[in-house]
Structure formats: C-alpha cells, structure tokens
GUTORKOL-52213 format. One record per residue: residue number from 1; chain; x, y, z of N, C-alpha, C in turn. Coordinates in steps of 0.1 Angstrom, whole numbers, plus 5000, padded with zeros to 4 digits. Atoms other than C-alpha are relative to their C-alpha. Layout:
GUTORKOL-52213
+-----+--------+------+------+------+------+------+------+------+------+------+
: num : cadena :   nX :   nY :   nZ :  caX :  caY :  caZ :   cX :   cY :   cZ :
+-----+--------+------+------+------+------+------+------+------+------+------+
: NUM :      A :    X :    Y :    Z :    X :    Y :    Z :    X :    Y :    Z :
...
+-----+--------+------+------+------+------+------+------+------+------+------+
end
This chain:
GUTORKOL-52213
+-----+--------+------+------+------+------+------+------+------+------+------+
: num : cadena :   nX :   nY :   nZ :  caX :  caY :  caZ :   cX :   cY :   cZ :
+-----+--------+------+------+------+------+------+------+------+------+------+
:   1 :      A : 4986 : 5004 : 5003 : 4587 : 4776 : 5012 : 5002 : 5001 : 4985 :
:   2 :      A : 4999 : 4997 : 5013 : 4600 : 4783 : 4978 : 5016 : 4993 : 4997 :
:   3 :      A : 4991 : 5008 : 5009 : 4625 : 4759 : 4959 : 5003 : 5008 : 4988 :
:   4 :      A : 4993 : 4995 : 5014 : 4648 : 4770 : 4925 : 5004 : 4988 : 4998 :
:   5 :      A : 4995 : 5008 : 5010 : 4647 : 4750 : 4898 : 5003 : 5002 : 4989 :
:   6 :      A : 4997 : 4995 : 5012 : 4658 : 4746 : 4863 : 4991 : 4997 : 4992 :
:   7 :      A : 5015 : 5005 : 5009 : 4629 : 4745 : 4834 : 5005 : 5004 : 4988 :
:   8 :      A : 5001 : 4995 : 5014 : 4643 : 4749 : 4799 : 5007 : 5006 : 5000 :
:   9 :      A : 4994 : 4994 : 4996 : 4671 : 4764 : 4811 : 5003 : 5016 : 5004 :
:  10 :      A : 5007 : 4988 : 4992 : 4651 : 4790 : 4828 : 5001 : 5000 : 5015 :
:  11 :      A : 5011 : 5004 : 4986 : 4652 : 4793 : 4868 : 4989 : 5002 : 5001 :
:  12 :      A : 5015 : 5000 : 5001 : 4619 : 4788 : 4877 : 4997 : 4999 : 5015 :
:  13 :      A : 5003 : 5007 : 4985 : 4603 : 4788 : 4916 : 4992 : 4990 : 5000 :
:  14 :      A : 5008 : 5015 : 4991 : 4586 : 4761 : 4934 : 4997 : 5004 : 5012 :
:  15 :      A : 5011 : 5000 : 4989 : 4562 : 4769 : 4955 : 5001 : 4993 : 5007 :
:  16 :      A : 5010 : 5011 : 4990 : 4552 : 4748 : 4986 : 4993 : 5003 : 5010 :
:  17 :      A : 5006 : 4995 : 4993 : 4525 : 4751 : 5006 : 5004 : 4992 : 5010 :
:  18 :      A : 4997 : 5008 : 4989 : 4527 : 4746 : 5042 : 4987 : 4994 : 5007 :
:  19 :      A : 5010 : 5005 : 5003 : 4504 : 4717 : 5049 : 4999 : 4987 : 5013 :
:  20 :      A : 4999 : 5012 : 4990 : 4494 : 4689 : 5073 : 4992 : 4992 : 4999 :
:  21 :      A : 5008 : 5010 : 4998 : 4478 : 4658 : 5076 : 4984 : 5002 : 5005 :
:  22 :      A : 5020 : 5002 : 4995 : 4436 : 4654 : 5082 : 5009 : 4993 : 5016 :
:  23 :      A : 4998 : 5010 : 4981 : 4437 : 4651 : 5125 : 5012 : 5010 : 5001 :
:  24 :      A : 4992 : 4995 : 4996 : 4465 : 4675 : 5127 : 5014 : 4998 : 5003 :
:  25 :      A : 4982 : 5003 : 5001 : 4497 : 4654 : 5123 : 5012 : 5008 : 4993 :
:  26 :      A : 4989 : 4991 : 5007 : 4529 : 4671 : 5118 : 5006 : 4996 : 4989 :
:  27 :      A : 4995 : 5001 : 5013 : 4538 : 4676 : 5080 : 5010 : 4987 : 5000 :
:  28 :      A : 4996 : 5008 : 5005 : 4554 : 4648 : 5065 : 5006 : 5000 : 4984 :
:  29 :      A : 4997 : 4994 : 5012 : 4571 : 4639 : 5031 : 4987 : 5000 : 4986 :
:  30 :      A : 5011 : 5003 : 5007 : 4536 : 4633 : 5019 : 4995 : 5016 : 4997 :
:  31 :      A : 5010 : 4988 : 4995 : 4524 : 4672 : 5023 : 4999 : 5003 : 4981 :
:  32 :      A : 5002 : 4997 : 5015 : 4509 : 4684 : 4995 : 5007 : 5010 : 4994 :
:  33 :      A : 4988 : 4992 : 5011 : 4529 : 4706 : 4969 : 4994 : 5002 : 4994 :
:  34 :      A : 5003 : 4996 : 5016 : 4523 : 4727 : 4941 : 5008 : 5007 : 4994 :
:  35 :      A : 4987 : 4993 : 5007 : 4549 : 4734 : 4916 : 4991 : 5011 : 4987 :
:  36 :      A : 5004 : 4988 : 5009 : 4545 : 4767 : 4900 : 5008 : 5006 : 4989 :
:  37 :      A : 4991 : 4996 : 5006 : 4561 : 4773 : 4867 : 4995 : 5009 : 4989 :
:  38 :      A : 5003 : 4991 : 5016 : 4557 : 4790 : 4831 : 4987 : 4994 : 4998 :
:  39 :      A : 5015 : 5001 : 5003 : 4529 : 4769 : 4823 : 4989 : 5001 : 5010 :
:  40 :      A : 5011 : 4998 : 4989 : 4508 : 4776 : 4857 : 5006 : 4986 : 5011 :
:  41 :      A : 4998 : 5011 : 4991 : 4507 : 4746 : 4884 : 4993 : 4986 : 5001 :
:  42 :      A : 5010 : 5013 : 5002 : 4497 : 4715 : 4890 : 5000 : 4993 : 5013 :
:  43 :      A : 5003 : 5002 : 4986 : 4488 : 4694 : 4920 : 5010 : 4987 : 5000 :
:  44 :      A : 4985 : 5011 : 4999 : 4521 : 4667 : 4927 : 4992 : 4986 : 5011 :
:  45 :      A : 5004 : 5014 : 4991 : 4501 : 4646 : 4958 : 4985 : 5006 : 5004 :
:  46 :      A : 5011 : 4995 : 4996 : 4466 : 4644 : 4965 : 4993 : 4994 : 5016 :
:  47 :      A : 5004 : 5014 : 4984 : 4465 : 4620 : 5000 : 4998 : 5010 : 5009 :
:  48 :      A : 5001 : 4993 : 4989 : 4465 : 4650 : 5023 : 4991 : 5012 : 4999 :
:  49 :      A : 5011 : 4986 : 5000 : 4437 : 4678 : 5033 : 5008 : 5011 : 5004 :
:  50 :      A : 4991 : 4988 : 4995 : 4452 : 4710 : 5033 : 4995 : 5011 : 5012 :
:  51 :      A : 5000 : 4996 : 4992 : 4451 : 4726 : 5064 : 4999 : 5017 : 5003 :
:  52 :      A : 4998 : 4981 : 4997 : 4464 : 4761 : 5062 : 5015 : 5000 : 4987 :
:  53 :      A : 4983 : 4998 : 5009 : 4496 : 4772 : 5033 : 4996 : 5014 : 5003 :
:  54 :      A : 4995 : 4984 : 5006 : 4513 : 4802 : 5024 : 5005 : 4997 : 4992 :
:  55 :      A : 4993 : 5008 : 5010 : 4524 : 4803 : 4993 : 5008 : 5016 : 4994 :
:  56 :      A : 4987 : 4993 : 5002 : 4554 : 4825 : 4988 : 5002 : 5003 : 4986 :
:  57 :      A : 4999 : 4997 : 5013 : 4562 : 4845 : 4955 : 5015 : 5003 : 5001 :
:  58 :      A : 4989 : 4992 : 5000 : 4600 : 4857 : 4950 : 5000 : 5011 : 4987 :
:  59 :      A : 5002 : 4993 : 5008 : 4588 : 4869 : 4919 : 5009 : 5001 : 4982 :
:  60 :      A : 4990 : 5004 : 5011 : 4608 : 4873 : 4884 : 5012 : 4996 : 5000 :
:  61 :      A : 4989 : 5004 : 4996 : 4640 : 4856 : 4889 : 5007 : 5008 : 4985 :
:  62 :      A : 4998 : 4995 : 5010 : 4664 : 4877 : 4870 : 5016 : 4995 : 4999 :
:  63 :      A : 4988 : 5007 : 5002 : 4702 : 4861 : 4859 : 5010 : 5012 : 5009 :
:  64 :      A : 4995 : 4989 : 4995 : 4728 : 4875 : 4882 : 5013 : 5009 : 4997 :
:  65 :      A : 4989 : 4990 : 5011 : 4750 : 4904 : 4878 : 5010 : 5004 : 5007 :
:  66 :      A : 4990 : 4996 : 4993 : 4782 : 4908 : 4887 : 5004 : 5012 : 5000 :
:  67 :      A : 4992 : 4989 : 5001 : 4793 : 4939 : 4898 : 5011 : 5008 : 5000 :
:  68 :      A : 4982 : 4998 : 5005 : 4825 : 4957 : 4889 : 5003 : 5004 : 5014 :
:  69 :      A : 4992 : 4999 : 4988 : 4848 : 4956 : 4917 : 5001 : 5015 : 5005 :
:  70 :      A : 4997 : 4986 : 4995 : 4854 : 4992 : 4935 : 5014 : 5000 : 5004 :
:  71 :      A : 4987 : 4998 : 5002 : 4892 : 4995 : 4936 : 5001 : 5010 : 5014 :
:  72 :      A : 4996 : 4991 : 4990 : 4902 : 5007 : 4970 : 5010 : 5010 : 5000 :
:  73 :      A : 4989 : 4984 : 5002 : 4923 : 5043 : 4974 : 5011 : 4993 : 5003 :
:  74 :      A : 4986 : 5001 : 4993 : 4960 : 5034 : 4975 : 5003 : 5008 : 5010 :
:  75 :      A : 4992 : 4992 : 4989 : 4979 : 5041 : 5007 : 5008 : 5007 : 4999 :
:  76 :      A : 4991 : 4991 : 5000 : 4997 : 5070 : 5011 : 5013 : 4997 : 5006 :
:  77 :      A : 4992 : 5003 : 4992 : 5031 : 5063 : 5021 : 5013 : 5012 : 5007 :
:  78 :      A : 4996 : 4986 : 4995 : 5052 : 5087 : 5044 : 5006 : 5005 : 4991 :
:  79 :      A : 4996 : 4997 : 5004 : 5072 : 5094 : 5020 : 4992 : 5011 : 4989 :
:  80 :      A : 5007 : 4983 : 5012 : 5048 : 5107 : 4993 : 4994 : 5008 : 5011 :
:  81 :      A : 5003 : 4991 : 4992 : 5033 : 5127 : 5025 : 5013 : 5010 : 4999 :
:  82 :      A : 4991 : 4992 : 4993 : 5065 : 5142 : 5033 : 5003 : 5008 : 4984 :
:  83 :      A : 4999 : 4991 : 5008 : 5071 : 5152 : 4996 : 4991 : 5008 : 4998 :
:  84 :      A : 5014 : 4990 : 5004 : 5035 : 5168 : 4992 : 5000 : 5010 : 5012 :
:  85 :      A : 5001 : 4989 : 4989 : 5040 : 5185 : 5026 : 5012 : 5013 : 4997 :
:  86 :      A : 4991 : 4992 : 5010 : 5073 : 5200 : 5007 : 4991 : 5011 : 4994 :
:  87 :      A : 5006 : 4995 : 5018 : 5054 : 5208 : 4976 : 4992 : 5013 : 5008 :
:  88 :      A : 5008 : 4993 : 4997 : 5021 : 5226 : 4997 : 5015 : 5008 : 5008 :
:  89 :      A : 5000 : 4987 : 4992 : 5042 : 5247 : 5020 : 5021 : 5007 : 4994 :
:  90 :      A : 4994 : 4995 : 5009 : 5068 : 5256 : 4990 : 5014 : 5001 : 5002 :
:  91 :      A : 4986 : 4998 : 4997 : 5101 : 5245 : 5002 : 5007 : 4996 : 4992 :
:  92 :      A : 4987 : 5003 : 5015 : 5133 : 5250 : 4980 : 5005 : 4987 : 5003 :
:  93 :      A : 4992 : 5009 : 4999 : 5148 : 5221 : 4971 : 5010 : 4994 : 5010 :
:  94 :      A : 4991 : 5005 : 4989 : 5167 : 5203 : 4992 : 5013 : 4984 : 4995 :
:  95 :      A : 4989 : 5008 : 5003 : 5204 : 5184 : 4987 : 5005 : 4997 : 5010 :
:  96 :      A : 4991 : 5003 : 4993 : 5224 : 5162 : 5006 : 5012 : 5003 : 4996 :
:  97 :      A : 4988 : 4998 : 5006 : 5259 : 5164 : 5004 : 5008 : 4988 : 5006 :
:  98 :      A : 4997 : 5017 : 4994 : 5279 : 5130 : 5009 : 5013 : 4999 : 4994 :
:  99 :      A : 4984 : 4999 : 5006 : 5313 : 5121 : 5005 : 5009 : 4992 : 5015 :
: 100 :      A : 4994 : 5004 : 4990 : 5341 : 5113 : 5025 : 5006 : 5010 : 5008 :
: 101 :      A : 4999 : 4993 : 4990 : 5350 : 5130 : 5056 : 5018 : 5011 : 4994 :
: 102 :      A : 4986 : 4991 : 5006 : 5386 : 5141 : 5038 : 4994 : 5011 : 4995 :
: 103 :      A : 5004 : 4993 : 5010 : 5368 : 5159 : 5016 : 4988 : 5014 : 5007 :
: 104 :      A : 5013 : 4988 : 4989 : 5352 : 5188 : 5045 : 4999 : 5015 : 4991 :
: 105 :      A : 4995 : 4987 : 5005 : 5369 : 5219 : 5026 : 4986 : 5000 : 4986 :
: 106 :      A : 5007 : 5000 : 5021 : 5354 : 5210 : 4989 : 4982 : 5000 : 5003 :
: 107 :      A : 5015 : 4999 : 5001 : 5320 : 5202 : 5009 : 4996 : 5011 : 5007 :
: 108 :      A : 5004 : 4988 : 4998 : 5320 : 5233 : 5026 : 4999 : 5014 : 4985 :
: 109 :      A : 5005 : 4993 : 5011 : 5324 : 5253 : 4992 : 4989 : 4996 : 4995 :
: 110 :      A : 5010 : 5001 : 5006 : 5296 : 5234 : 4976 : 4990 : 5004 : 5008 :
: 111 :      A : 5009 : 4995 : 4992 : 5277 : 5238 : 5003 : 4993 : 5019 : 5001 :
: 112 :      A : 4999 : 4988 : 5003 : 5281 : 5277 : 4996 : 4994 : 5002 : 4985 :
: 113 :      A : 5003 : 4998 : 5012 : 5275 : 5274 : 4960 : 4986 : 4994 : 4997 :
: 114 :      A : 5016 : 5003 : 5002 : 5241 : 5251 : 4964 : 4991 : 5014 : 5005 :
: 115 :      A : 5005 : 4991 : 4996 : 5231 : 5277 : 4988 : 5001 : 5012 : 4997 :
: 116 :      A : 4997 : 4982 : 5006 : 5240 : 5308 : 4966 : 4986 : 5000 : 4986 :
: 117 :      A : 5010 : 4999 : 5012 : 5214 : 5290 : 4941 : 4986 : 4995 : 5004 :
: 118 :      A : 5008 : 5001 : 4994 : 5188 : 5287 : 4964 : 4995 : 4984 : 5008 :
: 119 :      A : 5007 : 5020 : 4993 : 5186 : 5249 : 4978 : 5005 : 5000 : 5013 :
: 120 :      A : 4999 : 5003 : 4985 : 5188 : 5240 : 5012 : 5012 : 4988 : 5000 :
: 121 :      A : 4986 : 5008 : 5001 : 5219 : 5221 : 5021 : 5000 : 4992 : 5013 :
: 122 :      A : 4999 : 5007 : 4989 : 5222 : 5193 : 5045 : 5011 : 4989 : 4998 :
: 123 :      A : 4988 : 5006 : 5001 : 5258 : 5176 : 5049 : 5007 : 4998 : 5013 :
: 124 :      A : 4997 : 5008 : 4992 : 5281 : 5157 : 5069 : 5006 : 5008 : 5014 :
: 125 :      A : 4994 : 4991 : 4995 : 5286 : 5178 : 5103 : 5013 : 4997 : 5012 :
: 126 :      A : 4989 : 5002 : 4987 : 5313 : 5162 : 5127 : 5012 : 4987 : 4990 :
: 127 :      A : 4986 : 5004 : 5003 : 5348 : 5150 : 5112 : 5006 : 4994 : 5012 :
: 128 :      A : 4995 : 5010 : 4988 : 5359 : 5118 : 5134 : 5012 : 5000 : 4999 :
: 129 :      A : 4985 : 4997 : 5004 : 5391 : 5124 : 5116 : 5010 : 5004 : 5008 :
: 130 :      A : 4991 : 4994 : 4991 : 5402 : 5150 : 5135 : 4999 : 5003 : 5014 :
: 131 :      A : 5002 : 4999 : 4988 : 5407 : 5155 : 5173 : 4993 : 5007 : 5005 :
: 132 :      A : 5009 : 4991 : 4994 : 5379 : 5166 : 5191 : 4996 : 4994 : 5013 :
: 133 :      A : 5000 : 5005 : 4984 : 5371 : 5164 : 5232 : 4986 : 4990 : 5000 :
: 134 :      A : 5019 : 5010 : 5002 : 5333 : 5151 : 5218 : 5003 : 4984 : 4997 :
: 135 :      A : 4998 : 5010 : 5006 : 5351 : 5122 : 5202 : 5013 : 4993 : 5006 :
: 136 :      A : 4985 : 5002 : 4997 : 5384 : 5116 : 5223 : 5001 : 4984 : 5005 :
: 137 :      A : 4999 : 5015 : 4998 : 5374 : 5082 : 5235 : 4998 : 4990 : 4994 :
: 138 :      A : 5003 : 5007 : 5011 : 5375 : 5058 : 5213 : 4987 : 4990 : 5000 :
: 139 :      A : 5010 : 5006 : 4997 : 5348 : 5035 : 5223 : 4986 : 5010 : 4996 :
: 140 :      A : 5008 : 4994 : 5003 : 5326 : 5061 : 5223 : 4996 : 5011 : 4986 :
: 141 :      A : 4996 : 4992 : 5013 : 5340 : 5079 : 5191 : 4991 : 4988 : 4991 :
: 142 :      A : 5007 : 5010 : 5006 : 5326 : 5042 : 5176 : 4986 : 5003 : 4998 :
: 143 :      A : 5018 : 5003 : 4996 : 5290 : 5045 : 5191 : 4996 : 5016 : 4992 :
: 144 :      A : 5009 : 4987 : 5001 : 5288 : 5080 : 5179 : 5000 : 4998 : 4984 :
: 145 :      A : 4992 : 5005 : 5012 : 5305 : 5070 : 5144 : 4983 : 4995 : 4993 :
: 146 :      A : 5010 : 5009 : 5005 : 5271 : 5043 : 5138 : 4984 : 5011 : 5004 :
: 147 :      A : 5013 : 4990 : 5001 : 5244 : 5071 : 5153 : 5005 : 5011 : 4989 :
: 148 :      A : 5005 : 4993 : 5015 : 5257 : 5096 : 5123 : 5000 : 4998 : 4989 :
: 149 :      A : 4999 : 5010 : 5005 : 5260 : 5071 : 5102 : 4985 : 5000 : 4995 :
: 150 :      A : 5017 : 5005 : 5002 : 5220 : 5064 : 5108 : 4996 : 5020 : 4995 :
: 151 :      A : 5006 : 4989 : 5004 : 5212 : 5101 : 5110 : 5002 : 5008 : 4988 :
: 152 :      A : 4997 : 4995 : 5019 : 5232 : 5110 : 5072 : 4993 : 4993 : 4992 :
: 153 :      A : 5008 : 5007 : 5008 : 5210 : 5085 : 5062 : 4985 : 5005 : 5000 :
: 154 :      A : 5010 : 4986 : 4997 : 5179 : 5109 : 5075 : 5002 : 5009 : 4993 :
: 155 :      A : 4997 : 4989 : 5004 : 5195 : 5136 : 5059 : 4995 : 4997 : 4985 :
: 156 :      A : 5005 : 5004 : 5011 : 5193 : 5117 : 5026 : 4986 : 4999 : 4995 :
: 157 :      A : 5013 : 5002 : 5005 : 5159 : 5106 : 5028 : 4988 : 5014 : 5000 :
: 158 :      A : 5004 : 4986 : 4999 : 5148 : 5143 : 5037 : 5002 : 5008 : 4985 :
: 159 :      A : 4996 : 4994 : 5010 : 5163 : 5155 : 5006 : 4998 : 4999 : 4987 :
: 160 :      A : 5005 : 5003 : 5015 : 5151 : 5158 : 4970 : 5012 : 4993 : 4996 :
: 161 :      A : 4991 : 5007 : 5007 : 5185 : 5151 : 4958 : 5013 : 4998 : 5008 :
: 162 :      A : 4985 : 5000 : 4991 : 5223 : 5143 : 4967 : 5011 : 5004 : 4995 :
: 163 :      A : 4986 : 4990 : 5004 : 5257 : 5162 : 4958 : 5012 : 4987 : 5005 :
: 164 :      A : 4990 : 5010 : 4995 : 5285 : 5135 : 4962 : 5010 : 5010 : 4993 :
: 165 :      A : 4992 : 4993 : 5003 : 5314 : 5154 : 4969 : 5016 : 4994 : 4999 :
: 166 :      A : 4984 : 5006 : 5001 : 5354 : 5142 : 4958 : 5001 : 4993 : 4990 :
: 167 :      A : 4991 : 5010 : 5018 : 5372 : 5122 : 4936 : 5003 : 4985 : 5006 :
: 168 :      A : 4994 : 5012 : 4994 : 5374 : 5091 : 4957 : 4989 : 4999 : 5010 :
: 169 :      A : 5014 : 5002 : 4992 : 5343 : 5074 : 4976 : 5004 : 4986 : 5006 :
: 170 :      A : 5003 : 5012 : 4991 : 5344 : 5045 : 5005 : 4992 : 4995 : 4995 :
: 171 :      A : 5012 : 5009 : 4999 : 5325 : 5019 : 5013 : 4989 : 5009 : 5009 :
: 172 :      A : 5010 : 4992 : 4997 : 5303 : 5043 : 5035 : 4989 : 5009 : 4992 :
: 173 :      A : 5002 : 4994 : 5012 : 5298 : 5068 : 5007 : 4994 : 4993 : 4987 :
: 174 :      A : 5007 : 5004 : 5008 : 5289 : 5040 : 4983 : 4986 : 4990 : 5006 :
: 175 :      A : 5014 : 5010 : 4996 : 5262 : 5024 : 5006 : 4993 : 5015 : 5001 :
: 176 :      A : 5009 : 4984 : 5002 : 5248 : 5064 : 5007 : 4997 : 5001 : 4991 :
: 177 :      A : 5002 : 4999 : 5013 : 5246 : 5064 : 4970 : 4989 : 4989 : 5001 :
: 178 :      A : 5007 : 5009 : 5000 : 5234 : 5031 : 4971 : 4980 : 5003 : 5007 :
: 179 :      A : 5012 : 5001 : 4990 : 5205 : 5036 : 4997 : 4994 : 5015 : 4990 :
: 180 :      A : 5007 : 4990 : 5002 : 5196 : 5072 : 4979 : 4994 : 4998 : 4989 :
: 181 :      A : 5005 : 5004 : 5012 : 5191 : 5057 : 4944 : 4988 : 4989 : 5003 :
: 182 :      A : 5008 : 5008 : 4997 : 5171 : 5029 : 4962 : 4989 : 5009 : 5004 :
: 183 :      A : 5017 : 4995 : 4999 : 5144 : 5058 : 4972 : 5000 : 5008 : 4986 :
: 184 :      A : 5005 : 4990 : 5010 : 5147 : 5074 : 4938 : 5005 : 5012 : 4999 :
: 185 :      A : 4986 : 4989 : 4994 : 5172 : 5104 : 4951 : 5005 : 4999 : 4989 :
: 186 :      A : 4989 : 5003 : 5004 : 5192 : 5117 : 4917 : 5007 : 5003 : 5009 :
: 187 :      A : 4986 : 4998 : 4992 : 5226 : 5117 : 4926 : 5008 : 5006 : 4987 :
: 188 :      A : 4991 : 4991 : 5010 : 5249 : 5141 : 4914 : 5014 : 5000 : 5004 :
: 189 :      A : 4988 : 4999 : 4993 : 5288 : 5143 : 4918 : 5008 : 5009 : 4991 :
: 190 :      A : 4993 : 4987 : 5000 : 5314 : 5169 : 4918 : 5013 : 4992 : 4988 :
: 191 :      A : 4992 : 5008 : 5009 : 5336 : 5141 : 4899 : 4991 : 4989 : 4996 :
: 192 :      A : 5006 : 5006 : 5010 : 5312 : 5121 : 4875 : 5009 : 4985 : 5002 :
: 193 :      A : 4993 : 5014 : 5005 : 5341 : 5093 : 4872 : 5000 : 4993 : 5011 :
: 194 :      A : 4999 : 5016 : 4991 : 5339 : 5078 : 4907 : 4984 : 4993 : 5004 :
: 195 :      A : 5016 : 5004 : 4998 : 5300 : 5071 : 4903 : 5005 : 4984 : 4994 :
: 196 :      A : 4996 : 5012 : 5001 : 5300 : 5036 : 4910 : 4991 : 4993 : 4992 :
: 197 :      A : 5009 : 4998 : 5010 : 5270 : 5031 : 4884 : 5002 : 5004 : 4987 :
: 198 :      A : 5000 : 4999 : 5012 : 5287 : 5044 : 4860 : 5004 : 4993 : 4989 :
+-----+--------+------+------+------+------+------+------+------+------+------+
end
C-alpha cells in the first residue's frame, strides 16, 4: 500500500508493508510500517513478526501538469454549408427581390436588369391584388397569403443579397428587410430613401 505525503514541501511515498500478527491474526492498526522517504526508512512499530509484505514503489513523483485544453471544431451551421455549397459548385450570385406587391411592373424590369448582369433572381410570384380563380376565395386567399409569406422568406434566406423594389414599403416589406439584415443579407433599394435604417 503506498501513502502520499508531504516532506519539506516535497511529495514523498509511504510505503506499507502488508503484515500480520505472530499466529496469523488478521492485520491490525498495530502492523508494522515502514516509511520510505529522502533520507531512507525507518522502522515506526516493532510489536509485530512480519509475515509476508509487498512493498510497492510508484516511483519519482513528479508535480502535475496541466494540459492545454484541445478546443473543439466549431459547428457548422446550415447556413455556412449552404453558402460553401454555393461557393464549390460556382453559382452566380443570387438576389431577392422584395417590395410591395403594387410595385410587379418595376420588379419585373429589375428582374431583367439583375439578370442581364448575370445574378440569379428570385422574387415575389403571385399578386393577391389582382383577381385570380387560384385566389378567388377569400378564406383561402388568406391561408395562401401566410404560406408565401413563409416561402419569400426562403427566397431571402437562399439569397446572397436583396433588391427592395419602390418608393414606399409596408409592414410586410419592412419585416423582410428586417429578417434579411438579421442573417447578414445586404440590402439594396431601387429608392435609397424609404430604407427604414436609414
């Protein structure tokens, strides 16, 4: 058995042998001991015949050393996936186009003009505005209203950047801006003065 102690403000082992009484009684707090330090050992109890020990070395005790922490890989998050899967397989830029639904004409030219300068164009495609047999019931004109709603908000997050098109922006239009600067998306507009940031 091997004890650590302090000697001079050195650790130091402590031997003990394992030991038993003359007649074969089971060890006790009497067993004999030998403490083993810097200056050699010495004999602590002499009342007991030693039997049989082992006497255990652990060897130089050396002060311990903390090792520098290993810093685990940060997590990839889909998004930087989705832009490095961009990057490796070399696709042009990509713009949303956002605005308000009045404003179809002005975002169909831009639409033409991003695309004449090579970027990929993704913008608002169904006008609730106007009458259409897809949209004629109102109830369900609603429910469709809140699914493209969610899916121009896909469009945005797909897209390097955003094109806000008109001279006048809703409350829809400014929670699109909102939500695109919140992933880091510039935003660009066709009229500079109704940027609500600015």
């Amino acid at each position: 058995m091997v004890q650590i102690v302090r000697s001079a403000g050195h650790l130091v082992p402590t031997y003990l042998y394992v030991s038993r009484p003359a007649g074969g009684a089971a060890p006790d707090r009497g067993a004999r001991r030998i403490e083993c330090g810097r200056a050699g050992a010495h004999v602590v109890h002499q009342k007991m015949i030693l039997d049989a020990f082992v006497l255990l070395s652990v060897g130089t005790l050396r002060p311990h050393h903390q090792e520098e922490p290993v810093s685990s890989p940060q997590a990839i998050t889909p998004e930087e996936k989705l832009a490095e899967a961009k990057r490796q397989l070399s696709i042009p830029r990509i713009v949303a186009i956002c605005g308000s639904t009045r404003f179809m004409a002005e975002m169909a030219e831009a639409d033409l003009r991003e695309t004449k300068a090579g970027r990929i164009v993704v913008k608002p495609g169904c006008d609730l505005k106007s009458p259409h047999e897809l949209w004629s019931d109102p109830v369900e004109a609603e429910t469709l209203k809140t699914r493209l709603d969610e899916l121009h908000r896909s469009k945005i997050l797909l897209a390097d950047e955003v094109l806000v098109v008109g001279d006048y922006i809703g409350d829809s239009t400014r929670a699109e801006i909102a939500y695109a600067r919140s992933l880091g998306r510039p935003v660009r507009f066709t009229h500079p003065q109704v940027d609500p940031d600015a």
